[in-house]
N, C-alpha and C positions, 0 to 999 in steps of 0.2 A: 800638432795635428793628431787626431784621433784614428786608434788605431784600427785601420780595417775589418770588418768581420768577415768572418770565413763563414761561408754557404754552409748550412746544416748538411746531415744527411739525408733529410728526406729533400730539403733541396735539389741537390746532389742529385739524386734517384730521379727526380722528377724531369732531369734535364737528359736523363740515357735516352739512347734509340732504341729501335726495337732489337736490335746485336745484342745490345748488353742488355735489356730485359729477358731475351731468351736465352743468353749468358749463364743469367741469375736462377729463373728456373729450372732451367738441366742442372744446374751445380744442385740447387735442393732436393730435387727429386733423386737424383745421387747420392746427395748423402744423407735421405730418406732408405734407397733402396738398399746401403753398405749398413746401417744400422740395423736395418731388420734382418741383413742373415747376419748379422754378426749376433745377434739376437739369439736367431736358430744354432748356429755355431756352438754355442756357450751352451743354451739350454740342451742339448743333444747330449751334447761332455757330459753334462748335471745326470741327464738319465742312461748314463752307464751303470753307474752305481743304485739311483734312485727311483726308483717308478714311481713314472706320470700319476696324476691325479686325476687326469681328465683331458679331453682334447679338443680340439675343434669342432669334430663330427660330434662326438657327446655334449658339448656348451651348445651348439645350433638342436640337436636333438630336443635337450629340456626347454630350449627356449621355445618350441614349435608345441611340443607339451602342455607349455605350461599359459598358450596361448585360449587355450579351453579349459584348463584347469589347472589355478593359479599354483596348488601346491603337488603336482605330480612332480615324479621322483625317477630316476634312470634304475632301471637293473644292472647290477656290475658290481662283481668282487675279483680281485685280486687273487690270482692265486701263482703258486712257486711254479716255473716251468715242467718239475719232475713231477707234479701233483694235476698234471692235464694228460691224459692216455694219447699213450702212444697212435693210437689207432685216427685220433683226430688231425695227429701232427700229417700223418702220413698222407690223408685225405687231401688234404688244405694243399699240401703240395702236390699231389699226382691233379688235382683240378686247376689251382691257379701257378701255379711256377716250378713246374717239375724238373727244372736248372738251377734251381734257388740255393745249394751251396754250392756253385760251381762258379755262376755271373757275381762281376763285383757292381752288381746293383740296377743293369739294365741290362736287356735282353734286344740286339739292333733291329736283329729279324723280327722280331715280335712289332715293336715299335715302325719300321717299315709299312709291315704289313698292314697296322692299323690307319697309318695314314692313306694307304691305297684303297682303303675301303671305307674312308671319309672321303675321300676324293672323289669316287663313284656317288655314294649319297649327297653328295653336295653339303657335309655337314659332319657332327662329331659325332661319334656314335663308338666309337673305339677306343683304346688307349695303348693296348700292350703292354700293360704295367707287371711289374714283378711285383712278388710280396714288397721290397723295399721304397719299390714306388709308390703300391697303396700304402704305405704307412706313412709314408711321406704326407701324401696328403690327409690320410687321418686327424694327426696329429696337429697340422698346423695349416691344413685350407681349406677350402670349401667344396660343395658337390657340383659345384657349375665345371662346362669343360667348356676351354677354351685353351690356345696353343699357348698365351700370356701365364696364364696358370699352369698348365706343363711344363714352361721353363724353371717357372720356381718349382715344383714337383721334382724335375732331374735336378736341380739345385740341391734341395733337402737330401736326394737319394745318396750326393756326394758327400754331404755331412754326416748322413748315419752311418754310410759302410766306410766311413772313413774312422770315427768313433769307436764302433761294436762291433765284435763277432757274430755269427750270421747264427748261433742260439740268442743273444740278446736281443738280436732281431723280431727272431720269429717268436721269444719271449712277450716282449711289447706289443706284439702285433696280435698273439693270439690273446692278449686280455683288455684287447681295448677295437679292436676290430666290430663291426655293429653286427646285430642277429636277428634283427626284429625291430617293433616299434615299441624303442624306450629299452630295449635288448643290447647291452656291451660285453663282451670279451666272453670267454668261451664258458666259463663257471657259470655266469648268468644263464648262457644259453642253454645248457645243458640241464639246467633245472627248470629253465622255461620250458623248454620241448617236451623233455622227458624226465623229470623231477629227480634226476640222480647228480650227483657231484660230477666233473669234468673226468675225471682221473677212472672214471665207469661205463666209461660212451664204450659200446659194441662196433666193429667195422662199420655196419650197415646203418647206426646214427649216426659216427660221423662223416660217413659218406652222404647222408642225407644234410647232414649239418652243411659242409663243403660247399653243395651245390645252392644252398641259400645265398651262400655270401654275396654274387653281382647283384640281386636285390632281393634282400633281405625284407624290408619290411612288405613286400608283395608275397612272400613264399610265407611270414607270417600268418596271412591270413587266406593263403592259398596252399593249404599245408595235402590234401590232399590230389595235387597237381599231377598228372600224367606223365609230364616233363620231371620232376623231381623226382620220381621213382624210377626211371629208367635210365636216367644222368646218373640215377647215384649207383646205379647197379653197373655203369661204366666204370665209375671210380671205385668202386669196391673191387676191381678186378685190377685196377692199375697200382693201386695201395703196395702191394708188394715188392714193386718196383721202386719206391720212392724212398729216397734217400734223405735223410734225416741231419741237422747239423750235432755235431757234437761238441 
């Protein structure tokens, strides 16, 4: 007697119910989702030592560039963290996370509060992010807001302040952080605004700088803004205050 064949797999497949097709999908999309942070995991390690080359916000940048002109080019150079003035570090914090070496990478009240105030709007408009939270998403997702994309964001924050000290932090973050249109990291910016090297910015440019940063390519070209000179002359007062990681 000849010997029985045994049903393929795709046989097999074709005879599941719907249990075990939504089985099959959650297991891949699982371990779709374990691969990509183990992903971020591993690349984070990498840029202890090494600095990024580019990041999400800069690849989607050149790409919106280069959408009207094929070979435009990003602004952005590297530079050592002791070769950026003090005066910018100081800004960046007394405006965006003036806790930022105290919190291991989020701040609850912050984050609270920004949902109580999506809540009211009926929509996002908030975030409460720390510097390690915008770098989170710099680095590795996109400008849409949605609560889906904030779990990866506090996901990423857990892998960098778990990685780095909160100089390597503010490190990567002040040389890849955006300033403008086609504007990255603070040497760029600092030669864009004001045609001097980072390591030269005055109180009152990088308190001007600071207050660019929630949107930046708007304050590019609204540089002469009401708001920006009066924001920054808040933070020029609170600079003194602010605590720096060492």
């Amino acid at each position: 007697m000849a010997a029985r064949r045994r049903p393929s797999r795709t046989t097999r497949h074709r005879r599941w119910g719907p249990w075990q097709w939504t089985a099959y999908v959650v297991t891949l999309l699982f371990a779709g989702v374990l691969a990509t942070q183990c992903y971020y995991f591993l690349q984070i390690g990498w840029w202890v030592r090494f600095d990024p080359s580019s990041t999400a916000f800069m690849r989607a940048a050149k790409a919106r560039l280069r959408e009207t002109d094929p070979k435009a080019t990003l602004k952005h150079e590297w530079v050592p963290y002791d070769q950026i003035s003090r005066n910018l570090k100081r800004a960046i914090i007394a405006s965006e996370d003036a806790n930022f070496v105290n919190h291991d990478g989020f701040e609850i009240d912050a984050m609270l509060g920004a949902w109580e105030k999506n809540q009211k709007k009926g929509r996002i408009v908030a975030g409460g992010s720390t510097l390690s939270q915008q770098l989170a998403k710099n680095l590795f997702l996109s400008s849409e807001r949605s609560y889906l994309r904030k779990a990866e964001e506090l996901s990423i924050t857990w892998m960098l302040e778990f990685w780095m000290n909160k100089q390597r932090i503010f490190e990567i973050y002040l040389n890849s952080v955006e300033w403008g249109e086609g504007v990255f990291g603070a040497e760029a910016a600092a030669r864009h605004y004001y045609g001097i090297p980072a390591s030269k910015l005055s109180a009152w440019q990088a308190a001007r700088l600071a207050v660019m940063l929630p949107r930046p390519r708007y304050f590019d070209t609204h540089r002469n803004s009401p708001y920006l000179a009066q924001r920054a002359g808040v933070i020029v007062r609170r600079m003194g205050a602010a605590e720096l990681p060492q």
